[in-house]
N, C-alpha and C positions, 0 to 999 in steps of 0.2 A: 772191549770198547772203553773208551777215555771218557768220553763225551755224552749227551744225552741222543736218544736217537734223530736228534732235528740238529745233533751240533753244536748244543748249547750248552754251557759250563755248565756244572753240575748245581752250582750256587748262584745267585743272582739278586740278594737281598738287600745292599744298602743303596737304594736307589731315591733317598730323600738325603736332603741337607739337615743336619744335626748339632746340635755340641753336647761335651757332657765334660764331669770333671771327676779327675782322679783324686780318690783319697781313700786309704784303703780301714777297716772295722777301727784297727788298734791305734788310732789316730783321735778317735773320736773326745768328748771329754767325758769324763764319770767322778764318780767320788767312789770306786774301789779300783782303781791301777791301773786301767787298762778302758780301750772303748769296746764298748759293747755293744748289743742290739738293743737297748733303753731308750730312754726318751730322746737321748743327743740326736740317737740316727734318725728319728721320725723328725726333727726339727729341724737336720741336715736335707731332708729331702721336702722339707715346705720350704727353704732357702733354694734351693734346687728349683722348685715348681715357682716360687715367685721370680727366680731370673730367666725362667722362661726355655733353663736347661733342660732336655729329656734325657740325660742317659750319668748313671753313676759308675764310674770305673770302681773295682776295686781288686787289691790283689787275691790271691789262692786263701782257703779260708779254714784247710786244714789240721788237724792237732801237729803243734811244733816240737821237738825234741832240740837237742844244743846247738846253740846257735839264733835260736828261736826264730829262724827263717821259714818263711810259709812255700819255699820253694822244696825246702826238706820234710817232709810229713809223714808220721806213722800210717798215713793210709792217705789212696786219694779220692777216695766215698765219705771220710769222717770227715768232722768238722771239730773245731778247733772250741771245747769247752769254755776257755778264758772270757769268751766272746757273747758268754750267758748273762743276760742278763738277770743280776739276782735278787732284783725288787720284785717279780711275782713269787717267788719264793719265801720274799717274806711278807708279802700278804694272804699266802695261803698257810701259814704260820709252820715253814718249814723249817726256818730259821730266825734269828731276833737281830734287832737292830745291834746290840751287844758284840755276836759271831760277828757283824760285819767292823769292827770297831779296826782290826789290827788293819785291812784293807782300805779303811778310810783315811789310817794315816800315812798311806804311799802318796808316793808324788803324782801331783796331776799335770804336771809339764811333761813329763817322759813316762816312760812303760819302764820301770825298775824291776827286767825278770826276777833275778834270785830274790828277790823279796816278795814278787809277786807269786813265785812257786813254792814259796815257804807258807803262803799264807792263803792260798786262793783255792787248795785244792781239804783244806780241812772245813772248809766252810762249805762247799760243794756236796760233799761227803757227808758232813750232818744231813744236810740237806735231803742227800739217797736214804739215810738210816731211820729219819724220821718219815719218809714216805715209805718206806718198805713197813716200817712198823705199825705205819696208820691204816693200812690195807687198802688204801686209794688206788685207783685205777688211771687216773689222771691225775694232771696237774693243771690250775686254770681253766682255759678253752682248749689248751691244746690237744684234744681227742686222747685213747685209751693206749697207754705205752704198749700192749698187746696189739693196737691193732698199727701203730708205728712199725715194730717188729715185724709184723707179717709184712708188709708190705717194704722194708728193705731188708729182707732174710739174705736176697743176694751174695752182699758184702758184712752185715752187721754182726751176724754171732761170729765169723769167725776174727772182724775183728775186736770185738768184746773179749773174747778168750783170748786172741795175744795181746792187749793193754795187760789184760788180769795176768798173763804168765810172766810179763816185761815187767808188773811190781811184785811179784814173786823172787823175778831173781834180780832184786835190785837195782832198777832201771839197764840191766846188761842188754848189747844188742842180742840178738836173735841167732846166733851163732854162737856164742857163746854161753847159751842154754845146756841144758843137758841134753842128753840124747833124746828120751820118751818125749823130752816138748820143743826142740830144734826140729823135729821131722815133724810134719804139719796133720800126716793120717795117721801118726802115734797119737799124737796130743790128743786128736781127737776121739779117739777111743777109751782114751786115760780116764778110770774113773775121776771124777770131781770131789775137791774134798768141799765141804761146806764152806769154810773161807772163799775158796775159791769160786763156789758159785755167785757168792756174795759180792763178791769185785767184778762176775763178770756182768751182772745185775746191774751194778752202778754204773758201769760203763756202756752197758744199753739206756740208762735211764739221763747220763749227761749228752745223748746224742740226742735224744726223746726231746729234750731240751732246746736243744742247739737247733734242729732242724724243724721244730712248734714257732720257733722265735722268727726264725731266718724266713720261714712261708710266712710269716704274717708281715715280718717288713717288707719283705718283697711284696704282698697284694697290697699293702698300704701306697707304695710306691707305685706300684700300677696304676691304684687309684686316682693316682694324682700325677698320671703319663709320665712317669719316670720309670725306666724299664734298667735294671742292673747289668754289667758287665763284669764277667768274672774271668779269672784269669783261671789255666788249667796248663801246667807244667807237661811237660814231651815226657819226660822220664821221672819214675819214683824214686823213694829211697830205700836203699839197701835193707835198713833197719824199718821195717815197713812190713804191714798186714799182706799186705800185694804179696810182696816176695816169697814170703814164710806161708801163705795160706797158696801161694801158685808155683812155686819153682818152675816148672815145667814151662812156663812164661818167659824165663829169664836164662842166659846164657852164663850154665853155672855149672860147677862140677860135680862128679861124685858124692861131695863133703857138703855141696850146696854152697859152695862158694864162687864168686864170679872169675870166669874165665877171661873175660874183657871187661873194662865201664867205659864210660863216655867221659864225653871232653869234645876240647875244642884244639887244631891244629896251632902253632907260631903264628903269628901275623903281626902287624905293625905296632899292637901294644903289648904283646907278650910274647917274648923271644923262647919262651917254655911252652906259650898256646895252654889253657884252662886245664886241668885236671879235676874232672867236678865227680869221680869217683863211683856217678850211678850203674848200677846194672842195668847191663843193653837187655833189650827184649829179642828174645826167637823168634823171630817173623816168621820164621817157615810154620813153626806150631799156632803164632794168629792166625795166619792164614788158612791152615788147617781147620781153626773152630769156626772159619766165617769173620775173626775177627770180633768174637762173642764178646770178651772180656772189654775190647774198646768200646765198645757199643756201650756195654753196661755202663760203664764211666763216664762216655757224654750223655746218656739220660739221666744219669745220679748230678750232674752239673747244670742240666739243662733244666732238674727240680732248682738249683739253688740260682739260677741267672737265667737271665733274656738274652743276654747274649755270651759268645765264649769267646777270649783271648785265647787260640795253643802258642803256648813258646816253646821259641826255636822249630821254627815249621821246617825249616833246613833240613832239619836230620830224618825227615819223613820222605826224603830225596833220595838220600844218602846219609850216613851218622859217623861220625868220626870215631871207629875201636880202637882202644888204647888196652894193650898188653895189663893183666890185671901182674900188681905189683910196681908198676911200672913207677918212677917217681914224678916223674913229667909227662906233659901230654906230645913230647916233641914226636916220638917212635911210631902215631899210631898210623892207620888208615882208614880211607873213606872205604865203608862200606854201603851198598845198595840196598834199598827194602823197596816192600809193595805199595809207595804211597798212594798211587792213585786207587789202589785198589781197596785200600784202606777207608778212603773216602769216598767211592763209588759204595761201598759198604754200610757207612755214616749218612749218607746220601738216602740209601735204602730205608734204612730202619730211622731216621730221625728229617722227612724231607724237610720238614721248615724251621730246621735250624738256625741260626744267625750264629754265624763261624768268622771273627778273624783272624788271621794267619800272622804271627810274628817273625817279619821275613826281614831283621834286622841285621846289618853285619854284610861279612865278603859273600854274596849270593851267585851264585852262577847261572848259567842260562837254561839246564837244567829244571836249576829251581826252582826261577823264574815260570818255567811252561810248567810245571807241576801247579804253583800257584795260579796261573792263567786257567788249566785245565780244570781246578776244583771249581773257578772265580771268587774264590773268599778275597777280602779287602785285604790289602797290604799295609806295609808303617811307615811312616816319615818320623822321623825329629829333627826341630827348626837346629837345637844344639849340635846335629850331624854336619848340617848345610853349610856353613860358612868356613873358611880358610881358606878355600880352594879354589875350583876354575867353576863356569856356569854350568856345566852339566853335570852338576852333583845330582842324586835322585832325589834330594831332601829339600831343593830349597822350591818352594811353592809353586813357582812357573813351572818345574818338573814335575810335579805331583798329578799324578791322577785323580778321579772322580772316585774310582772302585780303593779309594787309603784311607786309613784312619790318621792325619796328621796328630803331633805333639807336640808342644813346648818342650819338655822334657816328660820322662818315664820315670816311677819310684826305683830304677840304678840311675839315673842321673843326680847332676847335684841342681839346685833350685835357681832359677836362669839368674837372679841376679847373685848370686854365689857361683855360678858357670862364668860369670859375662865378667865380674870383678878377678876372675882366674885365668882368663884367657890372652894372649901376646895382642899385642897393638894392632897387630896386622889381621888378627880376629874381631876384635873390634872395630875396624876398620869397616870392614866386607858389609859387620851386621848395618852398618848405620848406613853404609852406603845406599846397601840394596834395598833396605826397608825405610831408608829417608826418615830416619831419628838423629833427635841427639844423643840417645842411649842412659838420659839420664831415667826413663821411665821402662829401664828396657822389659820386666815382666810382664806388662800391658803393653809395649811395642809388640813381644811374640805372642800373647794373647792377638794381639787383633791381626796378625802378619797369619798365625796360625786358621782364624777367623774367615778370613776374607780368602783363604786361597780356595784352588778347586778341590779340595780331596771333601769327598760327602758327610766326613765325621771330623769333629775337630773336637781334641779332647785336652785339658789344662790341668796340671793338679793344683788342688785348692790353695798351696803355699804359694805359687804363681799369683793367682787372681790375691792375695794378701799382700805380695810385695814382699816376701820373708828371704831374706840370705841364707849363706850359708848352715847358718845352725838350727835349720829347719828340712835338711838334707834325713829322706827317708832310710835311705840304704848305699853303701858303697860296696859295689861287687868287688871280691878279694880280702876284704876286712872280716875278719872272724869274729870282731864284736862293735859293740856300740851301734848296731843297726836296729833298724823298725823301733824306734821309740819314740818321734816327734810326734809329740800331740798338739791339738789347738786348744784352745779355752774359749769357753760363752762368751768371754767378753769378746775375744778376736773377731768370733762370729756375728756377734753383735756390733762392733766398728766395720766391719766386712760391708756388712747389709747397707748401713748408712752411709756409708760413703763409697762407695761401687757400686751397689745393687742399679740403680739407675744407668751408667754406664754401661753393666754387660747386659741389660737387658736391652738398651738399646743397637748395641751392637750386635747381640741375639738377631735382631731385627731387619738391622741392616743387609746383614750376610746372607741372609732366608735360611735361618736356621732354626 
């Protein structure tokens, strides 16, 4: 069966009018490098509750590796330690204001990695050495790292032991291991030497961390009817806990190397089509376990958010195999998986999930009734809708009730850095059809986004600031200078004063 037995989609959830805005942890501001779960975000989300927004987007929340893209992540249960914040740490005197000094003097306009990982991870690390030393059982409120442990044993020791084996052999991927600790029921047998237990100790106790922090700003945020949205990637990364702790998951060889990875076909912007290099999953073996391991992963997501973004919900249709080797993604083909069965499964084990489907790009009709069948909400962006004829899917009259509308997405660039780059005849259409001059166009697709029919309407906070281009989160294809744009208190504070009244009113207007 597709359906529920009365014929009803299997999902049915956004059925109130909303807004929310995107902005994702490492954006936030701090005085060590990076945003974190500190005071910013709890002051981000009374900014949130005083305009009357209920919902915060944010991107995948994962530990990053090169690239520092949170679409690439050593596992998709971990979470990303940068993201700790380290002031209870130094009120439980794990650390001294001193350790924090070389992190204070990073730049607070961008996220500067190689400096933040030259310095972010020795301060952390005291931080383990002096709690292992002290015999503490906690840290703060956040309950007994033992009893963290037991209750995500799932995914956590194994991958606590491949962090600890990946700084053993010099951040190398996972394949280029040795033999006793590239095959994953060696490793685990392999006696432990004492260092080794020690790193994988620390690396249980920066998750203990991560995920103390994350349940408290999310019930703060509940508290204060702001429910989080998290983004949760279709496929892992090669160099990833996932992999190395399940091969058996992954369509790999003898050697445990990938047979095929994904990607995306040629189309209008890329006459090579993506080569994004992940290892495909073996649906025949999901579906064999019930589909166990997915399951696990949206309740490990469904701890860190209220609601779930999956990207690229397409390839849960069919997924594009590319020839592993291959240089491009021109050669591959669509292959077929069990989606609906997948989520008839999801369905099972997690009924009152809040799931939406990122059904962005060339969609077919397929994917379309896959989408219908689940009933998760679909995506609009206003930056899709305009150049062309009226029955784009994206421009607002076309939108359904059951979408999540956009101004733009963290790959887009920031509408008036989009709208300053686009040909006359694109501007044209915008001011047409939304009756602007366009001299205000981020608050034109704030309120064009607003007032249409789709039930969620969601902005990122560079939008509602008015910020250009050089406030652009991420450019898909650019292998650097991405995920660094931060805000500053003060921005936030000119934010409030002089817009806060505006979108709450328009909050208003819209019944959102």
């Amino acid at each position: 069966m597709s359906l529920h037995q009365n014929g009803e989609p299997l999902y049915d959830w956004l059925d109130k009018r909303a807004s929310g805005v995107l902005l994702h942890i490492s954006s936030l501001p701090s005085d060590t490098g990076v945003g974190n779960f500190g005071a910013a975000a709890y002051r981000f989300v009374n900014f949130l509750k005083d305009a009357k927004v209920k919902i915060w987007q944010i991107c995948p929340l994962g530990p990053t590796g090169f690239g520092d893209s949170p679409y690439q992540c050593f596992s998709a249960f971990a979470g990303n330690p940068y993201f700790i914040d380290l002031e209870p740490l130094l009120l439980d005197g794990l650390i001294t204001s001193e350790d924090l000094l070389p992190l204070n003097r990073l730049s607070t306009e961008k996220v500067e990695y190689g400096y933040l990982y030259e310095n972010f991870w020795r301060v952390i690390e005291k931080a383990y050495e002096n709690f292992a030393a002290s015999g503490a059982k906690s840290v703060s409120d956040y309950g007994t790292v033992q009893a963290f442990q037991k209750a995500q044993a799932f995914w956590l020791n194994d991958y606590a032991l491949f962090m600890a084996l990946k700084a053993q052999n010099n951040g190398q991927c996972w394949l280029e291991w040795p033999a006793t600790s590239r095959d994953y029921t060696k490793a685990k047998k392999k006696r432990k030497t004492k260092a080794l237990k020690t790193a994988i100790d620390a690396q249980v106790f920066f998750q203990y961390l991560f995920h103390s922090q994350l349940e408290q700003l999310r019930n703060y945020a509940g508290q204060n009817g702001i429910e989080l949205l998290g983004d949760v990637p279709i496929f892992v990364a090669l160099d990833s806990s996932d992999v190395w702790s399940n091969p058996e998951l992954f369509q790999l060889d003898e050697d445990l190397h990938p047979t095929a990875v994904a990607g995306v076909p040629p189309d209008y912007f890329s006459e090579d089509g993506q080569l994004w290099g992940n290892p495909l999953y073996d649906w025949d073996k999901h579906l064999e376990t019930g589909f166990s391991w997915w399951i696990e992963r949206m309740k490990a997501n469904l701890a860190f958010y209220d609601i779930i973004r999956i990207d690229h919900f397409r390839g849960f249709e069919s997924f594009w195999s590319v020839p592993a080797g291959a240089k491009t993604a021109r050669n591959g083909q669509w292959v077929k998986c069990p989606g609906i069965e997948l989520f008839q499964a999801i369905r099972q084990a997690c009924p009152d999930a809040k799931i939406v489907a990122e059904d962005l790009g060339v969609i077919t009709h397929e994917v379309d009734a896959l989408r219908r069948q689940t009933g998760l909400p679909g995506m609009a962006v206003l930056q899709f809708a305009f150049g062309g004829g009226n029955d784009s899917p994206y421009l607002p009259h076309n939108v359904s009730s059951n979408t999540v509308i956009y101004s733009g997405t963290h790959d887009n660039d920031t509408t008036v850095g989009w709208y300053e780059g686009e040909p006359e005849h694109v501007k044209e259409h915008v001011r047409r059809y939304i009756c602007v001059s366009g001299e205000d166009i981020a608050w034109d697709f704030i309120r064009a986004a607003m007032k249409s029919r789709a039930n969620l309407s969601v902005v990122p906070l560079q939008d509602i600031m008015r910020l250009g281009a050089e406030a652009r989160l991420n450019t898909p294809g650019a292998a650097m200078g991405n995920w660094q744009w931060r805000y500053s208190d003060e921005q936030l504070e000119q934010t409030i004063s002089q817009s806060l009244p505006a979108l709450q009113q328009l909050v208003a207007e819209t019944g959102r």
